[in-house]
C-alpha positions as CSV (number, residue, x, y, z in Angstrom):
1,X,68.8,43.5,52.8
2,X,70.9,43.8,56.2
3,X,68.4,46.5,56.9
4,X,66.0,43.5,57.9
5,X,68.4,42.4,60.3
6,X,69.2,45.9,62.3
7,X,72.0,46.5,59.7
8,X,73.0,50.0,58.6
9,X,71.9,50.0,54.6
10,X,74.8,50.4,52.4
11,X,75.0,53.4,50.2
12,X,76.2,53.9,46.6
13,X,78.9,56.0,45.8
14,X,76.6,58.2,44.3
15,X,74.8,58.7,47.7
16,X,78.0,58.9,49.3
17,X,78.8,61.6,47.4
18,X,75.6,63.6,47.5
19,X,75.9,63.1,51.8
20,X,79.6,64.7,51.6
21,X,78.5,67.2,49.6
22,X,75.4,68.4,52.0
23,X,77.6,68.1,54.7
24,X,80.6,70.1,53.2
25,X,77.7,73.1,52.6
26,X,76.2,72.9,55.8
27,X,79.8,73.2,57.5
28,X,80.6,76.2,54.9
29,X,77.0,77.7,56.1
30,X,77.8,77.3,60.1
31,X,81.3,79.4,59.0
32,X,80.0,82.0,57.2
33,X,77.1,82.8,60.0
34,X,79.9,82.4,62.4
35,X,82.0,84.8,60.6
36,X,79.1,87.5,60.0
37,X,77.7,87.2,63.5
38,X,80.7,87.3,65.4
39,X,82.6,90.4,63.5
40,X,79.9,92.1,63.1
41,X,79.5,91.8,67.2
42,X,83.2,92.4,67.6
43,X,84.8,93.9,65.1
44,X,83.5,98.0,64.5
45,X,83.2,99.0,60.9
46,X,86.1,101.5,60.9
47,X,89.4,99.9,61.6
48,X,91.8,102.2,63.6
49,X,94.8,99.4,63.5
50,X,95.8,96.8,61.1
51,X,96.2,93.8,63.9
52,X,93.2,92.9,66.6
53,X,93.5,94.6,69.8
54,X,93.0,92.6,73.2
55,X,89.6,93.8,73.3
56,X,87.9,92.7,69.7
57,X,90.5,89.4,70.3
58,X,88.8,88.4,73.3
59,X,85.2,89.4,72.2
60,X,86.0,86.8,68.9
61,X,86.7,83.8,71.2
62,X,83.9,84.6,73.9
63,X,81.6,85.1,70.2
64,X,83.3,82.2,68.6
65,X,83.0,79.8,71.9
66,X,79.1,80.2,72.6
67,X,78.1,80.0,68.5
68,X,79.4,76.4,69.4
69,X,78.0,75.7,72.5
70,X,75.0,76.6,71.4
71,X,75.4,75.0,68.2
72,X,75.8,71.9,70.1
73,X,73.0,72.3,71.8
74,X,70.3,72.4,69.6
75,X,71.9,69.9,67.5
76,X,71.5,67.7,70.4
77,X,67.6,68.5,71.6
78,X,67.0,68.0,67.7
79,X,68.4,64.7,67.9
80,X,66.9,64.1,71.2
81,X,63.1,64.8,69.5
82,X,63.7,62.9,66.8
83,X,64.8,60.0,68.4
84,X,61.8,60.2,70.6
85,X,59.3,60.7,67.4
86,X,61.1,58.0,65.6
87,X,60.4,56.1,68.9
88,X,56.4,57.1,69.7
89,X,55.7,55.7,66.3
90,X,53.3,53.6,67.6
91,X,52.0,50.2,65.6
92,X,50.7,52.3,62.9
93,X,53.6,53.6,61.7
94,X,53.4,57.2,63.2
95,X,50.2,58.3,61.0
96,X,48.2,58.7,64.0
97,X,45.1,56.4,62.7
């Protein structure tokens, strides 16, 4: 009950589990988009050298740098809206009645 009193809840193990798990497949998600976007950007599909020039290297961590900051960026107006949603609730409890 130490949700009554502002209080995280506590979570099982079960739940801890199932959290880890979500978070381990959206982190495996962000890499893979990463990883198509940016070689596919970067990288042409016929390979003249074994080892990255300067060129495709530099493109990678330009590509590799803004799929973050933009990542970071919409994670935070997300979180921004739905702390102000989760705020405009309202005394009926968001329903709008």
């Amino acid at each position: 009950m130490s949700f009554l009193f502002g209080g995280r809840p506590q979570l099982s193990s079960a739940e801890k589990i199932a959290a880890a798990e979500t978070e381990v497949e959206m982190v495996s998600d962000m890499f893979n988009r990463l990883s198509q976007s940016c070689t596919k950007k970067c990288i042409p599909p016929e390979y003249r050298e074994a080892d990255l020039n300067k060129g495709e290297s530099v493109c990678l961590d330009r590509c590799v740098s803004k799929f973050f900051e933009v990542n970071l960026k919409v994670s935070e107006k997300m979180q921004g809206e739905s702390a102000q949603k989760g705020a405009g609730g309202g005394a009926m409890g968001g329903f709008g009645m």
